[in-house]
C-alpha positions as a Markdown table, in Angstrom:
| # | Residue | x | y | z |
|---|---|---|---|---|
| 1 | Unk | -25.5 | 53.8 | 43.4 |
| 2 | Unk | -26.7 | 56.0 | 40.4 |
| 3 | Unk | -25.2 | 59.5 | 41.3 |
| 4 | Unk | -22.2 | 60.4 | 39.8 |
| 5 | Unk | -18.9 | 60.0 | 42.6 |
| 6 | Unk | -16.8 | 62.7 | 42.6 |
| 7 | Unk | -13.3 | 61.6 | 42.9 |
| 8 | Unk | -10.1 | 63.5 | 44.4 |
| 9 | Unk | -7.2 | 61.4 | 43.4 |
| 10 | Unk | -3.6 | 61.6 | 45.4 |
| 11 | Unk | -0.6 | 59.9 | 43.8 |
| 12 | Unk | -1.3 | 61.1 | 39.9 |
| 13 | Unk | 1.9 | 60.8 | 38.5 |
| 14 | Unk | 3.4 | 57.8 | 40.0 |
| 15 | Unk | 3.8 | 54.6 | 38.0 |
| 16 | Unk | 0.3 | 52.9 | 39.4 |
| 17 | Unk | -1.4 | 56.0 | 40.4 |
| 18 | Unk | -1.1 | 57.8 | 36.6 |
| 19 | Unk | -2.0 | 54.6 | 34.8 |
| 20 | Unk | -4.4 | 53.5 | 37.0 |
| 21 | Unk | -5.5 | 57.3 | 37.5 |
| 22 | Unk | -6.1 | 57.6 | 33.8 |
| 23 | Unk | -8.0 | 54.4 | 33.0 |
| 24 | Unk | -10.2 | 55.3 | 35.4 |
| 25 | Unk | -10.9 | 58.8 | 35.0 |
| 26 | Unk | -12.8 | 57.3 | 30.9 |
| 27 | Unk | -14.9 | 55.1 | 33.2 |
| 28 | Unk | -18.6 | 55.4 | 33.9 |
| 29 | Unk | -20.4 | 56.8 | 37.0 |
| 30 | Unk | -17.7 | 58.8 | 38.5 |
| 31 | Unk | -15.8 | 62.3 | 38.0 |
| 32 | Unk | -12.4 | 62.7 | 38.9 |
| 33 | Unk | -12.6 | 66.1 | 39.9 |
| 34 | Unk | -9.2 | 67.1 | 41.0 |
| 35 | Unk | -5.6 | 65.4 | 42.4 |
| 36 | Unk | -3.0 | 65.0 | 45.0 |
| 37 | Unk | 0.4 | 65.6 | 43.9 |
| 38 | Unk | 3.4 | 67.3 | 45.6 |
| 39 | Unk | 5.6 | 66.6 | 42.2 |
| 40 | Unk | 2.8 | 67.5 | 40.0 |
| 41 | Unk | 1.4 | 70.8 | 42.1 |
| 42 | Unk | -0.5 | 73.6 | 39.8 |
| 43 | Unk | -0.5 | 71.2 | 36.8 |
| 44 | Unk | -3.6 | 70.3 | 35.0 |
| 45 | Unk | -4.9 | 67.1 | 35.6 |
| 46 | Unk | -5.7 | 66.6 | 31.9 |
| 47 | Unk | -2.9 | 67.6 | 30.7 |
| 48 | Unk | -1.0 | 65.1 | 33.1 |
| 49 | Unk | -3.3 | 62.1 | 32.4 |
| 50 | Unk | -4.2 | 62.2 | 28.7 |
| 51 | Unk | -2.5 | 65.2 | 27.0 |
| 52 | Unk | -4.6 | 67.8 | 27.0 |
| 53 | Unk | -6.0 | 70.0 | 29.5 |
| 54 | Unk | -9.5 | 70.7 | 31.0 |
| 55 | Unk | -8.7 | 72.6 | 33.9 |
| 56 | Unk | -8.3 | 70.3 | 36.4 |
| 57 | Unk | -6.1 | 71.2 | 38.9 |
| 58 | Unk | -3.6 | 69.1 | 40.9 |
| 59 | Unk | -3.2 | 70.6 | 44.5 |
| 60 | Unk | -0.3 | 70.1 | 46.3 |
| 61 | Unk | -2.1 | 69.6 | 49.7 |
| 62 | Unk | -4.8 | 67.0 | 50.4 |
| 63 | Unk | -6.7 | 69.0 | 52.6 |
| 64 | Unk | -6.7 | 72.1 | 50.7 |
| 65 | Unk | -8.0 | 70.1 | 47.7 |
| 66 | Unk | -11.0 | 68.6 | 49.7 |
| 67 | Unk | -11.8 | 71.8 | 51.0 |
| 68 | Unk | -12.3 | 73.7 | 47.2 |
| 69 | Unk | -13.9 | 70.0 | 45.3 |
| 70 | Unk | -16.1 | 68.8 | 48.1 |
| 71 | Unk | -15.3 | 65.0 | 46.7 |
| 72 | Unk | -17.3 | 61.8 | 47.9 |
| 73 | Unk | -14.4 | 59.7 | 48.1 |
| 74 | Unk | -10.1 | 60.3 | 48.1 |
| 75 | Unk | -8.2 | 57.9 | 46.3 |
| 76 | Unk | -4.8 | 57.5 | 47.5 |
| 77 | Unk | -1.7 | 55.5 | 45.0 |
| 78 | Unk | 0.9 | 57.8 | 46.9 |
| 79 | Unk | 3.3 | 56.4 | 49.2 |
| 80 | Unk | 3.0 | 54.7 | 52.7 |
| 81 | Unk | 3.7 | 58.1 | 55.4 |
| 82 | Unk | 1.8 | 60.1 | 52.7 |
| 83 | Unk | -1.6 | 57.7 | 52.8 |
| 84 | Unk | -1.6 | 57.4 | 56.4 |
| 85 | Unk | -2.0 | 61.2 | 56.6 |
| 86 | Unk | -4.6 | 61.1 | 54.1 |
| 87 | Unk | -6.2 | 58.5 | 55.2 |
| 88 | Unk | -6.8 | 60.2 | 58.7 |
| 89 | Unk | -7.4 | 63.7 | 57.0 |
| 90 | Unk | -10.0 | 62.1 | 54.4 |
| 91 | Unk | -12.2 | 60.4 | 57.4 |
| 92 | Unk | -11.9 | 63.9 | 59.7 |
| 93 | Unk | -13.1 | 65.4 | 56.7 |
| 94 | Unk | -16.3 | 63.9 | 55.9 |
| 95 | Unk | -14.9 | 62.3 | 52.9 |
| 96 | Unk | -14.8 | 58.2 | 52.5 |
| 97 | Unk | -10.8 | 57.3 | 51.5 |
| 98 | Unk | -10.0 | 54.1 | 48.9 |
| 99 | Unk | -6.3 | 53.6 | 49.6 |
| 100 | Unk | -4.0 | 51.8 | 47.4 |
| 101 | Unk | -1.3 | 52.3 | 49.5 |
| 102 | Unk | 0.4 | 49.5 | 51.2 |
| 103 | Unk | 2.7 | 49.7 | 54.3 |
| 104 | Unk | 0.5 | 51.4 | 56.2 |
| 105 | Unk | 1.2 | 51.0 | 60.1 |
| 106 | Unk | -1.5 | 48.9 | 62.6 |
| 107 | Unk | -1.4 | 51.8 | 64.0 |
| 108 | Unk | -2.8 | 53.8 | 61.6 |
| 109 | Unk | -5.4 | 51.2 | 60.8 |
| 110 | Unk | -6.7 | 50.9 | 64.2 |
| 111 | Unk | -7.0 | 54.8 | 64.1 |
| 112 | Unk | -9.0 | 54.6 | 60.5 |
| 113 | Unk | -11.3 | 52.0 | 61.8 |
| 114 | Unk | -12.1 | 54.2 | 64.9 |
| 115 | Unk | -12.8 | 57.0 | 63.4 |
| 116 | Unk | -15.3 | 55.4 | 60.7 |
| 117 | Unk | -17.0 | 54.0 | 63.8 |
| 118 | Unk | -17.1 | 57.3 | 65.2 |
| 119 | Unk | -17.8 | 59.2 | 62.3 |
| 120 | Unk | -20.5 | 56.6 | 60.8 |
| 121 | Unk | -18.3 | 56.4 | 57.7 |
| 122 | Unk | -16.8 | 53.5 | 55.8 |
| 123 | Unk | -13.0 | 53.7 | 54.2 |
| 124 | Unk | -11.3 | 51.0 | 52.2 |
| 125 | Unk | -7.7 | 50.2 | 52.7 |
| 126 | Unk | -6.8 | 47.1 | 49.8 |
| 127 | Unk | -3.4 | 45.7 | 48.7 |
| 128 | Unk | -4.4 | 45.1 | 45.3 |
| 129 | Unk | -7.4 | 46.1 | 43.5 |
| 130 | Unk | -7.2 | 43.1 | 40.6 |
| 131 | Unk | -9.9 | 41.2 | 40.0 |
| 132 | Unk | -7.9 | 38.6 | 38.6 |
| 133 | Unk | -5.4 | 38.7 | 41.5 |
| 134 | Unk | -8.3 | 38.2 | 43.7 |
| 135 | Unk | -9.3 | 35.3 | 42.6 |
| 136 | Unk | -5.8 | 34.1 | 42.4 |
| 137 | Unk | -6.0 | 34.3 | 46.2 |
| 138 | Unk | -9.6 | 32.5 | 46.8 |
| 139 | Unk | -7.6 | 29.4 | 44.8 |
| 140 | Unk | -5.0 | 29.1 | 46.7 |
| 141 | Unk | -7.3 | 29.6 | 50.0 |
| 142 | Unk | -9.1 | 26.9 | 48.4 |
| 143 | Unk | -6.6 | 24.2 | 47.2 |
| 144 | Unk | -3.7 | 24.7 | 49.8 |
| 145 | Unk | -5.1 | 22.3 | 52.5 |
| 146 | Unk | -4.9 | 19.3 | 49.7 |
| 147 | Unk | -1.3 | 19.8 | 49.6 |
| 148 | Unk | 1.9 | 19.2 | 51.7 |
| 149 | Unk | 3.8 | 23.2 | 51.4 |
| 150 | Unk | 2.8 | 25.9 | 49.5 |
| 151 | Unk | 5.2 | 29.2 | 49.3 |
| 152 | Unk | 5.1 | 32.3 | 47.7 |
| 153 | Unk | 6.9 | 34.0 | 45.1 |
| 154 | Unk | 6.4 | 37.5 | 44.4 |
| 155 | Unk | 8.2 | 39.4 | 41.5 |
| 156 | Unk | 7.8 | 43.3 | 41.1 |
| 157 | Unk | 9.8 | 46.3 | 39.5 |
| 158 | Unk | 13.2 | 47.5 | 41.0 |
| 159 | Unk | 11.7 | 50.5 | 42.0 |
| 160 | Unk | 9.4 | 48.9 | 44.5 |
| 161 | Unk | 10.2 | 49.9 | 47.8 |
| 162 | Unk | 8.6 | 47.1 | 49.8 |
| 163 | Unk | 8.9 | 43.9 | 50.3 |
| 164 | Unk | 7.3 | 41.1 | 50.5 |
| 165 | Unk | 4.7 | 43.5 | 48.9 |
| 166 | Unk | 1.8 | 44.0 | 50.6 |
| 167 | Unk | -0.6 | 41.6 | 48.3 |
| 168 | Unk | 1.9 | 38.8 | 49.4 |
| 169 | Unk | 2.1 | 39.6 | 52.4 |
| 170 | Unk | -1.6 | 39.3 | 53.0 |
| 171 | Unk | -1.9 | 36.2 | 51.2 |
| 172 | Unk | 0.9 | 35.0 | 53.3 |
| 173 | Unk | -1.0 | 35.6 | 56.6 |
| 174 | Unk | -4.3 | 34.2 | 55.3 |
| 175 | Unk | -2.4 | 30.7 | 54.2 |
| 176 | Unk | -0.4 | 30.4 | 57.7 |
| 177 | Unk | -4.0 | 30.6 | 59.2 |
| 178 | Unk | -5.7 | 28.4 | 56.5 |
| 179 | Unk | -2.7 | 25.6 | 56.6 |
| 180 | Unk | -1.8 | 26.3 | 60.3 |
| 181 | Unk | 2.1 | 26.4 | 59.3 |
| 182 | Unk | 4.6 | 28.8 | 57.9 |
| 183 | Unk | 4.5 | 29.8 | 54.8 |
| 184 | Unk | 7.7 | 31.3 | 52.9 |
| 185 | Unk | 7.4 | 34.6 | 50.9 |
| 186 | Unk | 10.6 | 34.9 | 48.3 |
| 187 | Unk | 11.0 | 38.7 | 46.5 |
| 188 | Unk | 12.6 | 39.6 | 43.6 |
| 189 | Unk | 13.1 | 43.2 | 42.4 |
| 190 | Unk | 14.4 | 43.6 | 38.9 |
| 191 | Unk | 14.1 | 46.3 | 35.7 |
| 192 | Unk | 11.5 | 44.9 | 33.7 |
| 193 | Unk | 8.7 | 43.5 | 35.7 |
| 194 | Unk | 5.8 | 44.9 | 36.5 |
| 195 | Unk | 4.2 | 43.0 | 39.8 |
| 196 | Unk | 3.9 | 39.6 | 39.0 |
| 197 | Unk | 2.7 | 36.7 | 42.0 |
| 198 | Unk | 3.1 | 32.6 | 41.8 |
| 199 | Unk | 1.5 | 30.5 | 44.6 |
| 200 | Unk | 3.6 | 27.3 | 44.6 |
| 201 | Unk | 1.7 | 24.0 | 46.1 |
| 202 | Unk | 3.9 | 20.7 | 46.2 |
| 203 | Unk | 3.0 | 16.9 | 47.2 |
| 204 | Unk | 5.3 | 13.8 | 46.6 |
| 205 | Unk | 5.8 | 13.8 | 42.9 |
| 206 | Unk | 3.7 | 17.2 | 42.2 |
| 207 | Unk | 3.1 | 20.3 | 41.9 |
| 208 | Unk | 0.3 | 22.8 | 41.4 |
| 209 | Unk | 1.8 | 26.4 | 39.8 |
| 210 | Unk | -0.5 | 29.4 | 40.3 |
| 211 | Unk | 0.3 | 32.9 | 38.5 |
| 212 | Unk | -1.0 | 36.2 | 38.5 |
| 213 | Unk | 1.0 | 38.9 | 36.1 |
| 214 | Unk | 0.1 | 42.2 | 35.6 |
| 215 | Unk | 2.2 | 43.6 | 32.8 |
| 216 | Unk | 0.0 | 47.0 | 32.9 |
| 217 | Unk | -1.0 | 48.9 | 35.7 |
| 218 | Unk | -4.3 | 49.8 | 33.9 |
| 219 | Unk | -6.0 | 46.5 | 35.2 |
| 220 | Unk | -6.3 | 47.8 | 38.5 |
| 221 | Unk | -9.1 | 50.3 | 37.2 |
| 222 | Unk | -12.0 | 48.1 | 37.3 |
| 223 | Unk | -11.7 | 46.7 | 40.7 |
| 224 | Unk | -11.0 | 50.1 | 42.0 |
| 225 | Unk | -14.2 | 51.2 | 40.3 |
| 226 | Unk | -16.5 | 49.0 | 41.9 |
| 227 | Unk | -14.8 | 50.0 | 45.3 |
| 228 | Unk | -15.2 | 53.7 | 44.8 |
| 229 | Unk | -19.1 | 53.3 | 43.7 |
| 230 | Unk | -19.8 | 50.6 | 46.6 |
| 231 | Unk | -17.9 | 52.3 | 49.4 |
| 232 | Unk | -20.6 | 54.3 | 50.5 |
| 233 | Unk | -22.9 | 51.3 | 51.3 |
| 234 | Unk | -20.0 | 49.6 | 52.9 |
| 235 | Unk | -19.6 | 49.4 | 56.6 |
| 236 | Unk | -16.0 | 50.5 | 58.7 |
| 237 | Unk | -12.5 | 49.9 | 57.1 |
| 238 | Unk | -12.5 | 47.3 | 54.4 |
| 239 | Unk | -9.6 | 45.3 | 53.3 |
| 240 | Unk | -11.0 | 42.6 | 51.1 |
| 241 | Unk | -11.9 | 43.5 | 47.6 |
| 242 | Unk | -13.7 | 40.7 | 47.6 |
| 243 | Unk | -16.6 | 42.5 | 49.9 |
| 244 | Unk | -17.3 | 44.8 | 46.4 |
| 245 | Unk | -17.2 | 41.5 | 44.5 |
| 246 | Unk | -19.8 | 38.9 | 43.7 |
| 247 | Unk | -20.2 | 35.7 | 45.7 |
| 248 | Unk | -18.1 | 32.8 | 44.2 |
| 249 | Unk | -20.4 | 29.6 | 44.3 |
């Protein structure tokens, strides 16, 4: 894609969504052209993200702002109930939604993936937009069959509200199907940590340690770039980033 994507960002001043927000807004071939923020209503956008304003707004209501920025694609870093309304509003819209978000319900999956279908638009819905934590996962897919248990430790901030999070969680249904047996997720919440994931894989006398740690939320900016510029040649709901990615070999 060689147009310029114009961007409507929802969750700006939460932890993920303003650093994530931020880093992406100095990246190339898109234009953050307004936000989403119930907390952060009628402030400037530049102002919010980097200090000084440029007179973007942030709207307190996702529909209004679609309506007066006619965006490409909503971004959503806001919170579970709040992403599953946006979700739905963004597709009903016209306008293709990248949601960061994780807890949303089956429910409101199934209903996204319908209404791409009938709408003839794509949407992406993706637990974790690292590239790094990406290919954490394709090792672990890869190695876990040469070993006797693997289980999961995921570490994130004491804010965090879910748990497992919703990265483990997916990894945790993709091993059960890979090694056809259960697979234990352990959580810990504490000050200081940022989200931070270890794949543990043990055989008699060994042990294989894989870690992921993102001590800034910045590094989710690039793989949510490529999934904002590729979203419109994608097809239905997405969950893999790994569909905006290139092939392993």
């Amino acid at each position: 894609m060689t147009e310029t994507v114009r961007v409507v960002f929802a969750g700006p001043s939460g932890r993920t969504g303003r650093a994530t927000g931020a880093a992406l807004d100095r990246m190339p071939g898109m234009q953050v052209v307004g936000a989403v923020g119930r907390r952060t209503a009628g402030r400037d956008l530049g102002e919010l993200w980097h200090g000084q304003a440029d007179g973007r707004m942030v709207y307190a209501d996702a529909s209004q702002a679609m309506a007066a920025l006619r965006p490409d694609v909503l971004c959503d870093f806001t919170e579970a109930e709040v992403a599953q309304a946006n979700l739905r509003l963004a597709l009903l819209a016209g306008v293709r939604p990248v949601i960061g978000t994780t807890g949303l319900s089956v429910a409101a999956l199934q209903e996204a993936e319908s209404l791409c279908r009938q709408r003839g638009l794509s949407a992406a819905v993706i637990a974790n937009f690292s590239i790094v934590a990406w290919l954490l996962e394709r090792v672990a897919l890869l190695t876990a069959p040469y070993f006797d248990g693997v289980e999961l430790v995921e570490m994130h901030a004491a804010t965090k509200r879910d748990k497992p999070s919703g990265t483990a969680r997916r990894l945790q249904g993709m091993l059960e199907a890979r090694v056809e047996r259960e697979v234990a997720v352990h959580s810990v919440r504490l000050p200081g940590l940022v989200a931070h994931q270890e794949v543990l894989l043990g055989s008699q006398g060994e042990m294989l340690t894989l870690r992921h740690d993102a001590w800034d939320r910045s590094c989710y900016a690039s793989g949510l770039r490529l999934v904002i510029l590729g979203i419109a040649e994608a097809d239905g709901l997405v969950r893999d980033l790994g569909a905006f990615l290139p092939p392993l070999t």
